[in-house]
GUROPA-857031 format. One record per residue (C-alpha): x, y, z. Coordinates in steps of 0.5 Angstrom, whole numbers, plus 2048, in hexadecimal, padded with zeros to 3 digits. Layout:
REM residues N
XYZ ...
REM end
This chain:
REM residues 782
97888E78A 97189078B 97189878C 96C89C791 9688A078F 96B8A5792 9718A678D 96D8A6787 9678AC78A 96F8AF78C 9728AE785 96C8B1782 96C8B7786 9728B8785 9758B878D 9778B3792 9708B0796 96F8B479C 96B8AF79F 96C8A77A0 9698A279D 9648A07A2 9618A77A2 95F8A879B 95C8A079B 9598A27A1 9568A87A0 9548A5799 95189F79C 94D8A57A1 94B8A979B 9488A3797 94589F79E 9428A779E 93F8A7799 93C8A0798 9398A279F 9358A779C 9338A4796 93189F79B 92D8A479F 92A8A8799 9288A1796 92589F79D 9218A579D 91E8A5796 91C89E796 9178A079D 9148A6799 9138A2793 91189D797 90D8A179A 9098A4794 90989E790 90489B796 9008A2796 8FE8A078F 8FD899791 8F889B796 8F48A0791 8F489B78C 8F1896791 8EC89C794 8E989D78C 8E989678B 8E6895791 8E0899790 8E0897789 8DF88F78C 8D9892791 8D689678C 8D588F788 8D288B78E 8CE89178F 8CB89178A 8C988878A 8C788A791 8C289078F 8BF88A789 8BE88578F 8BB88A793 8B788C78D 8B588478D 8B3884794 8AF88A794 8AA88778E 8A9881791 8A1882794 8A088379C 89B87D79B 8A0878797 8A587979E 8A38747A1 8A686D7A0 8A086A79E 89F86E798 8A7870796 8A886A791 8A286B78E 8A487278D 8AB87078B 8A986B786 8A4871782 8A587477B 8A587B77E 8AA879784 8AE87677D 8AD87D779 8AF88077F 8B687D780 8B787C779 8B6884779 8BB88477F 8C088077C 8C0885776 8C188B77A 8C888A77B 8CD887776 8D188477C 8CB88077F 8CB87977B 8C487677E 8C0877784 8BE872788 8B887178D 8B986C793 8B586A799 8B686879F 8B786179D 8BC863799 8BA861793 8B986678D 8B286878B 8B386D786 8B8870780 8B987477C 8BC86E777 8B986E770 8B8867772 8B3862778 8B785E77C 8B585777B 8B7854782 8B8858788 8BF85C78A 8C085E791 8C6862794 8C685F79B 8CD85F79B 8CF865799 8D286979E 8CE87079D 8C786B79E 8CA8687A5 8CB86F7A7 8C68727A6 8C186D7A8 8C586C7AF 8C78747B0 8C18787B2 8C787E7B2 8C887D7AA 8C48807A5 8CA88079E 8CE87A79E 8D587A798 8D6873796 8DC870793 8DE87078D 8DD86B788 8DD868781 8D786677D 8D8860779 8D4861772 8D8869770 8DE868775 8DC86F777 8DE87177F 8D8873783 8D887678A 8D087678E 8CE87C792 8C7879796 8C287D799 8BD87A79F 8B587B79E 8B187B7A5 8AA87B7A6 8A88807AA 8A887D7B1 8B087B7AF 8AF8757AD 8B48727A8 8B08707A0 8B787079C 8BD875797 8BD877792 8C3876790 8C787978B 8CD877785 8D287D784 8D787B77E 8DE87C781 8DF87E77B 8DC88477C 8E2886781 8E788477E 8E6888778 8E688E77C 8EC88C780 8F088A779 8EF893777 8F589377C 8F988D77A 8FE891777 90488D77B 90588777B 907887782 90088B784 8FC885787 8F488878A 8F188278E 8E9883790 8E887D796 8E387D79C 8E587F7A3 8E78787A5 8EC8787A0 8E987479A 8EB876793 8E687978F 8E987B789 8F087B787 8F4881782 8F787D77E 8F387877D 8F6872782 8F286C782 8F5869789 8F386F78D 8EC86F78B 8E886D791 8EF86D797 8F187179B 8F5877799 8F98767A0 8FE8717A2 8FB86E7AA 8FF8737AF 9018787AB 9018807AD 8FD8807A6 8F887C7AA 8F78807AF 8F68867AB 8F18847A8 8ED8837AD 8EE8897B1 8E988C7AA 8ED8927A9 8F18967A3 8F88947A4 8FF8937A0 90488D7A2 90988979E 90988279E 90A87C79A 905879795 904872795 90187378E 90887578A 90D874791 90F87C790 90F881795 909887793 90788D797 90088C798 8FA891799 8F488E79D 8ED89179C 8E788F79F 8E188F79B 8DC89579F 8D589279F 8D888979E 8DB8847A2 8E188579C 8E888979A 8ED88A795 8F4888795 8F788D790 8FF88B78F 90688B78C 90D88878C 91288C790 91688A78B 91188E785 91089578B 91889578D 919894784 91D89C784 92289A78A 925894786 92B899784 92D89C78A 92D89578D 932893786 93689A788 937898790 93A89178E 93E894788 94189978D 942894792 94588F78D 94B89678C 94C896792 94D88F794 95388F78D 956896790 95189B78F 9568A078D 9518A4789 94B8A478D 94B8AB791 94A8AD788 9448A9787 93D8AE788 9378AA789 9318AB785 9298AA789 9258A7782 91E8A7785 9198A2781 9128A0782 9108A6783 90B8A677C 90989F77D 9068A2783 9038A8780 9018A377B 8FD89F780 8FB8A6784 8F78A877D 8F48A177C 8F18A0782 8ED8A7780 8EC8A6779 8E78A2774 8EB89E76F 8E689C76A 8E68A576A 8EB8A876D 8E68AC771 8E68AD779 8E38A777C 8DE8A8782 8E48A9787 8E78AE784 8E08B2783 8DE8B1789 8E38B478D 8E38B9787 8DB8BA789 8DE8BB790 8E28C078E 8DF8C5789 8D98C578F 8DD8C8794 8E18CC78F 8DA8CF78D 8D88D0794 8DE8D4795 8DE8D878F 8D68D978F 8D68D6787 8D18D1785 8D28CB780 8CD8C577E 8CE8BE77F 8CB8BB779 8CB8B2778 8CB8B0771 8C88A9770 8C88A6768 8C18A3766 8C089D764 8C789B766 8C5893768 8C1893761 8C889475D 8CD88F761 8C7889761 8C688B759 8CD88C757 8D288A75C 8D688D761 8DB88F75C 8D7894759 8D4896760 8DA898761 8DC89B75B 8D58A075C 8D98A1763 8DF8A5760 8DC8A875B 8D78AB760 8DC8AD765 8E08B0760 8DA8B575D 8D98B6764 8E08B9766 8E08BE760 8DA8C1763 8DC8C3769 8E28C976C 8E78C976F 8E48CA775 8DF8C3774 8E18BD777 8DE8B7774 8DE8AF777 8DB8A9775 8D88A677B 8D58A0779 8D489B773 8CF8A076E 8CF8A6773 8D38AC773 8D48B2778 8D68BA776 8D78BF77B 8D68C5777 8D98CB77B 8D88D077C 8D18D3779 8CE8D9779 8C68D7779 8C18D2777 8C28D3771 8C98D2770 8C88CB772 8C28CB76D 8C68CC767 8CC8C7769 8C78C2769 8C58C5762 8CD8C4760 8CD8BD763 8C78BB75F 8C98BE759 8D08BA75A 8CA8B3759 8C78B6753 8CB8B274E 8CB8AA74F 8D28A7752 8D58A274E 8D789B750 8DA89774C 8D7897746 8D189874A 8CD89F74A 8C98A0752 8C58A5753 8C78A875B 8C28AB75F 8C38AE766 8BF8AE76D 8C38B5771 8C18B6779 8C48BE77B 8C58BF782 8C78C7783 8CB8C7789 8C98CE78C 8C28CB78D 8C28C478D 8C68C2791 8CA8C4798 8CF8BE797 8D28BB792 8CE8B4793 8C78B8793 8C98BB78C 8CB8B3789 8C38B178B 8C08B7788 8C38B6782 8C28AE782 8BB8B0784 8BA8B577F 8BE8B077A 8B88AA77A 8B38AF779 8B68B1772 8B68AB771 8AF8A9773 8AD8AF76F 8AC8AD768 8AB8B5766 8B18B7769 8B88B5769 8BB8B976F 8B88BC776 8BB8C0779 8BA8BF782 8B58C3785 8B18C178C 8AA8BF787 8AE8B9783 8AC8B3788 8B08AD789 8AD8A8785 8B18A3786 8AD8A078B 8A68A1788 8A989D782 8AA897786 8A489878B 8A1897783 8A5891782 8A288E788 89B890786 89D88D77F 89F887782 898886786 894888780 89788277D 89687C781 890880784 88D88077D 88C88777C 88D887776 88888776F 889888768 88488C764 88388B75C 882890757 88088F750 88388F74A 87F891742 88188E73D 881894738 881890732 87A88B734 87788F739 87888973E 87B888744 882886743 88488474B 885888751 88B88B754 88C88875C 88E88E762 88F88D768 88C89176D 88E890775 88889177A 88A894780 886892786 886899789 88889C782 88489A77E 886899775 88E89C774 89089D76E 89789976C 89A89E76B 89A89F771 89D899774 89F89476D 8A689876E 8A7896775 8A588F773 8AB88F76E 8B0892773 8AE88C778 8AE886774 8A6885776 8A588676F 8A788076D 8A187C771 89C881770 89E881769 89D878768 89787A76C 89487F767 89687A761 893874764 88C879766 88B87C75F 88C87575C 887872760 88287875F 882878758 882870757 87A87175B 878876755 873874752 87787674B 87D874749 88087B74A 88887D74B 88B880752 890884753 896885758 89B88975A 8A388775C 8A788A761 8AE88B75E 8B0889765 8AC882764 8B288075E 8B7881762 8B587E769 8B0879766 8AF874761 8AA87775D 8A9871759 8A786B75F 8A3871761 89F87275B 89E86A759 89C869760 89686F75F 89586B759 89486475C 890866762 88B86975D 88B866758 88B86B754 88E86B74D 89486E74B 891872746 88C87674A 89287874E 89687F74D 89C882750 89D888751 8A488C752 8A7893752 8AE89574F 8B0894757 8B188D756 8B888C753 8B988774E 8BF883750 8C187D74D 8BC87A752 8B787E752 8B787D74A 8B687674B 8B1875750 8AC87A74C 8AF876745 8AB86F74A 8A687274C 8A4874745 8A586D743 8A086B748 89B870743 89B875748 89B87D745 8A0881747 89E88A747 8A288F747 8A089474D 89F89B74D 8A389D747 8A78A2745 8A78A574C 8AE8A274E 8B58A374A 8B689D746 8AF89B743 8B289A73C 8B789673D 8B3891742 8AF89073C 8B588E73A 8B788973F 8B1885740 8AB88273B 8A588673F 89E88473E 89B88B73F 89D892741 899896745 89989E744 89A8A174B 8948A574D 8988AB74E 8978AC746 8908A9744 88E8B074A 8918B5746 8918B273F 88B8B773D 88F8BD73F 8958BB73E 8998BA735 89E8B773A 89B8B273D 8978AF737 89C8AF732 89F8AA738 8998A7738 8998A6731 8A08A3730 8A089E736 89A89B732 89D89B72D 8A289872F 89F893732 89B89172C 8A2890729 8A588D72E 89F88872E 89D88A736 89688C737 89489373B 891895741 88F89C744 88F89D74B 88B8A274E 8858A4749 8808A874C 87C8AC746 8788AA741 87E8AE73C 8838AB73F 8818A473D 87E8A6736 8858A9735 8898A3737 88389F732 8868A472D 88E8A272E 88D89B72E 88D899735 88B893737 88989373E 887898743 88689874A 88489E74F 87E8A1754 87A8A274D 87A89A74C 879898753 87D89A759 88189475E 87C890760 87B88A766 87B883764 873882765 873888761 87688775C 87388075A 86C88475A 86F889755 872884751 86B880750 868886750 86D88974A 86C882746 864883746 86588B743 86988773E 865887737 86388E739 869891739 86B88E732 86589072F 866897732 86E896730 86C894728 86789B728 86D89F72B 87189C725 86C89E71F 86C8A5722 8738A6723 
REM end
């Protein structure tokens, strides 16, 4: 027979039970049911805090990663904004829109567009028959394309209210790569509709800033448009691609409409799990982000108190006796995932610097600190120079390799008290706090230059690094926080359109030059199709004969208002624009034709854009000056300057165009930093000795011995010499002396017009025997 309990805890006290049976299980039984009512209720009320926590910091990811999305469709947005305003008022007419379309420089000028930015594929022009009149593709269209069926061309042509349409995503079928258009609409001026431009952005781009945050795998961000339709998916899912991110008649549907910031839960139809999602519309496009998680993945540190509550009512139901002994232990987790998510959302992964969240709001900060305390801090915008020339010659890894290694030396130069952020693709921010004076923040400069000093290694790769800096000072260049940003952006371009500086510090006499180089571009771009442009020739002496051995082609820009301006003064913004591609195919094709109608055979001379090998095929431009001329190849030179990178393409385009008996010359030698290993890469025709040393060759034992030693390594090397910018009777019979075996400068004959030249060079041939016999008499002398 069984025996109760109450005799066995008697027996083991050692007296007789003072209370029946029923008392002791019952108050058992309350003693356990207590306490699992309030493990029940402490588990309740930590699963709503911890709920509660892990939605804040959905809707903080969400909130950085919203403006992140903004930031990107802003800067396409400013790009076709950009487009737009270059277009000439006379050509906002539907009668002169397709033929401007259709122009090389409106092709320059999209093709510079579509550069601007990594995440812009192409950029299209469209008219107001919806069919595409201009590209920024390599290739001509060979039969017509219209996009009448798309639905940001119906809504544009039809809605006078809309101005930007976001289409949906798609697919292109050649590279498998999925795309998301962005249209703009041109107007006339009386309102009238002309067309888009239209503009492709690789969803790829969004995914790879989305993907930095993926560190779970229940983490889902969606990017769709306001009537629900997908835009991209992280993780990649092939099935969401183009629907609707609702199920029809859902809280989840009517939400989104409402357009603001939000948290709910709901069933995804994706991967059928319950997920708290965080909602963020985006501010300035019909658009949002949904950032999300699975209940299961949040609620992930509330599995063992679950476990204990089933184990406790599991003894209870087979008699519990010892359950009032038990103790209850409150395991919180999750709490580092989140602080790990918190960190992400405001930090660089490539660097482990703060990010532009987080130095924003540590900007915000430091400025009311200041104000308070009456202390004064700089604000300095750091950008790396050459940056795109690095990931378009080496790639994208040793970009950045170059990244980190710049951050690092950065970092090693501040205090404690310093906060630095990487706040763009090459761009840092450095608040240097506090600071005593001006020149405080001179000598940080000086520190950070410093840290530049030696080059950075890639790889296997040595890269020289140079540095643009803009300081703002807070006491005087800003009442805000903002006001300080755009004093030291303003103070950034003009360091680094400043060639004899590499920092500027704010101050009210620096202007804003931006506009003026864009009111510049758009006088470049008239000049071209107004053909304001002329090139002038400077002879060149053959040392060695006395004769003329050719001239050298520079092109000038005849203002209408203005009158001559020197390249100098506008070549770099051609570059910058892409305008140099048809002004250079221009300069090709003048110089051949005017040399062809000499009456003497001689050669012609021709600079090279370095921007020319990277966005044109110098080949097909060259060959087709040749055909148009008929000028023979050998009477044509080519000039380059260390400038130009000698990539395996650029290599083999000079290797053909030396094979078609072109000559190819070394530009200003000696003035950069690889000039010897240059000469190593390529079999040049000639080396031209930069002007810089011909000048001071008479006083300087410098600039002679490097005269003499670039001469001689000329001869060795099989390479004739020219040298530049010979202005005295000494400097020429010095240069006879050391063997050169050209000279060129205003001794010889200053740049001169086409009609010009032809009478010097018929003049020059008549003086001929003349100056042989006063060249033989020298000779006997000597």
């Amino acid at each position: 027979m069984r025996r109760n309990l109450a005799e066995i805890v008697a027996r083991e006290l050692g007296s007789k039970p003072v209370l029946p049976d029923y008392v002791i299980i019952l108050l058992i039984v309350l003693t356990a049911a207590t306490g699992i009512i309030g493990v029940a209720l402490l588990f309740a009320r930590g699963y709503d805090g911890d709920l509660a926590k892990a939605e804040g910091e959905l809707a903080n990811l969400a909130l950085s990663l919203q403006e992140r999305t903004d930031e990107v469709l802003q800067s396409v947005e400013s790009v076709l904004r950009d487009v737009v305003g270059r277009i000439p008022q006379n050509c906002l007419q539907a009668h002169e829109f397709d033929g401007f379309a259709a122009s090389q420089a409106t092709k320059a000028i999209l093709v510079g567009a579509c550069h601007s930015l990594s995440q812009i594929v192409r950029i299209d022009l469209v008219n107001a028959r919806g069919r595409i009149v201009g590209s920024s593709t390599p290739r001509p269209m060979s039969d017509p394309i219209y996009v009448r069926d798309t639905t940001y061309y119906r809504a544009l042509s039809t809605d006078p209210s809309l101005t930007l349409y976001l289409g949906e995503p798609m697919r292109i079928l050649a590279t498998g790569k999925r795309v998301l258009s962005l249209a703009r609409k041109i107007e006339s001026a009386e309102g009238q509709f002309l067309g888009l431009v239209v503009s492709t952005i690789d969803l790829g781009h969004f995914e790879r800033i989305y993907k930095d945050h993926l560190r779970t795998l229940s983490l889902a961000i969606t990017l769709y448009r306001r009537d629900g339709v997908i835009l991209t998916h992280c993780p990649f899912s092939e099935r969401a691609l183009g629907r609707r991110v609702w199920r029809p008649n859902t809280p989840l549907q009517r939400l989104i409409g409402k357009n603001v910031p939000t948290i709910i839960r709901d069933l995804s139809w994706i991967d059928r799990k319950e997920r708290v999602v965080a909602l963020r519309p985006l501010a300035h496009y019909p658009a949002g982000l949904a950032v999300s998680r699975t209940v299961a993945e949040l609620m992930a540190g509330r599995r063992l108190e679950s476990r204990l509550i089933s184990f406790f009512a599991y003894v209870m139901d087979i008699g519990i006796e010892a359950a009032s002994l038990l103790g209850l232990r409150h395991v919180r987790t999750g709490i580092l995932r989140a602080a790990s998510e918190s960190y992400l959302s405001r930090h660089d992964v490539l660097t482990k610097l703060p990010n532009r969240l987080l130095f924003v709001e540590n900007l915000k900060r430091t400025f009311l600190a200041a104000q308070r305390s009456s202390t004064d801090f700089a604000l300095h915008l750091i950008d790396l120079n050459r940056f795109k020339d690095i990931n378009d010659n080496h790639g994208h890894g040793v970009g950045d390799e170059i990244v980190q290694a710049v951050a690092r030396r950065l970092r090693e130069r501040l205090r404690k008290t310093d906060f630095i952020a990487r706040i763009g693709g090459d761009e840092f921010a450095i608040i240097q706090r506090p600071i005593r004076n001006r020149q405080h923040v001179v000598d940080f400069i000086a520190s950070i230059q410093a840290a530049m000093q030696v080059p950075c290694t890639a790889g296997n790769t040595e890269i020289e690094i140079g540095l643009s800096i803009g300081v703002a000072i807070a006491s005087t260049d800003g009442k805000t926080s903002t006001d300080l940003m755009k004093a030291a952006d303003v103070a950034l371009y003009a360091a680094k359109s400043d060639s004899s500086s590499s920092y500027r510090i704010y101050d009210s006499n620096i202007k804003d030059t931006r506009a003026e180089r864009r009111a510049l571009e758009g006088a470049l771009r008239s000049a071209h199709d107004n053909r304001e442009f002329e090139l002038f020739y400077q002879p060149i002496l053959d040392l060695t004969t006395n004769r003329m051995w050719g001239c050298e082609a520079l092109v000038r820009w005849k203002h209408p208002s203005k009158g001559m301006i020197s390249p100098l003064q506008f070549v770099p913004a051609a570059e910058e624009s892409g305008l140099i591609g048809p002004i250079g195919d221009w300069i090709l094709e003048e110089a051949c034709v005017t040399a062809m109608s000499w009456e003497v055979p001689l050669k012609v001379a021709v600079n090279l854009s370095p921007v020319q090998f990277r966005n044109r095929d110098v080949f097909a431009s060259v060959k087709r000056a040749l055909d148009i001329s008929g000028i023979p190849a050998q009477r044509l030179a080519l000039e380059i300057t260390e400038s130009v990178k000698l990539t395996e393409e650029a290599t083999a385009t000079l290797k053909r165009l030396k094979a078609l008996g072109v000559s190819i010359a070394l530009d200003d030698f000696g003035t950069g930093y690889a000039s010897m290993s240059y000469l190593r890469s390529f079999p040049f025709d000639k080396i031209k000795i930069d002007q810089s040393f011909v000048r001071s060759m008479l006083d300087s034992s410098d600039s002679r011995a490097i005269i003499k030693a670039t001469i001689g390594l000329a001869k060795d090397l099989k390479m004739s010499t020219t040298a530049e910018g010979v202005e005295t009777e000494e400097q020429l019979n010095a240069l006879r002396l050391a063997g050169a075996s050209q000279a060129q400068g205003y001794l010889i004959a200053k740049p001169m017009s086409r009609e010009a030249i032809a009478s010097f060079i018929v003049d020059a041939q008549k003086s001929q025997p003349r100056a042989r016999d006063e060249q033989g008499a020298a000779r006997a002398v000597a």
